[in-house]
N, C-alpha and C positions, 0 to 999 in steps of 0.2 A: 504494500500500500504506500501511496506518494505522499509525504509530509507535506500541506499548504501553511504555509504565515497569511498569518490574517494580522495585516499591518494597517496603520489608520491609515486613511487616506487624504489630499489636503480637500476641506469638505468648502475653502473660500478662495478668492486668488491671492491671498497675502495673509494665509493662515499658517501657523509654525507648532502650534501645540492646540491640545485637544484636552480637556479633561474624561475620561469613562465613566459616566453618571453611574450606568448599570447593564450587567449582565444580564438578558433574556432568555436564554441559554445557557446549560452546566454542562460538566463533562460528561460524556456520554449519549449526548443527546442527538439523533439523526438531526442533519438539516440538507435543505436544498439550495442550490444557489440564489439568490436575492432574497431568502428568509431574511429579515430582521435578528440579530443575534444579540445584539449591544446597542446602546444611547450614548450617543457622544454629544459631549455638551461645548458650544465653540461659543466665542463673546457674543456673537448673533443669534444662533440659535442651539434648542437640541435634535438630532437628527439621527436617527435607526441607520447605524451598521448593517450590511448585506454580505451574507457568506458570499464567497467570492466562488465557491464550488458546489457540488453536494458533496457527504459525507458524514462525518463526526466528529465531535467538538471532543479534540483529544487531548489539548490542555489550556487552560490559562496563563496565561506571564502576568498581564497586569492585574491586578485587582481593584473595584470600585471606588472610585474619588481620587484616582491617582493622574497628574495632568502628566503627558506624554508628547514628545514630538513627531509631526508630522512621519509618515516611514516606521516607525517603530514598530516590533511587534507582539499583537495583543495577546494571540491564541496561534495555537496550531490547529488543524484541519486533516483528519487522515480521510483519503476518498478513494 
């Protein structure tokens, strides 16, 4: 099975960090690609993360209320 990163992405044109309000998704959990998995909260708005594959939510790196930069990665994805 092919490891994915599920990294932020820049969600404005002159966005550098994101905070992860919250996970919608745990480990273990099937998703499809553009499932909603996470709420990323940016100075404008909050906005639902989309798995970028189908798969399984095979781990978290960040955890809840932690601000990250752009590229970073949140989770892994095994599909």
């Amino acid at each position: 099975m092919a490891r994915i990163a599920i990294e932020l992405p820049a969600l404005g044109f002159d966005m550098e960090t994101g905070r992860l309000a919250s996970w919608l998704k745990g480990v273990g959990d099937a998703v499809r690609k553009g499932d909603a998995i996470a709420e990323v909260e940016t100075e404008k708005a909050t906005v639902d993360l989309e798995a970028p594959a189908d798969g399984t939510l095979a781990e978290i790196v960040v955890p809840e209320g932690t601000e990250v930069a752009v590229g970073a990665t949140l989770a892994w994805l095994e599909g």
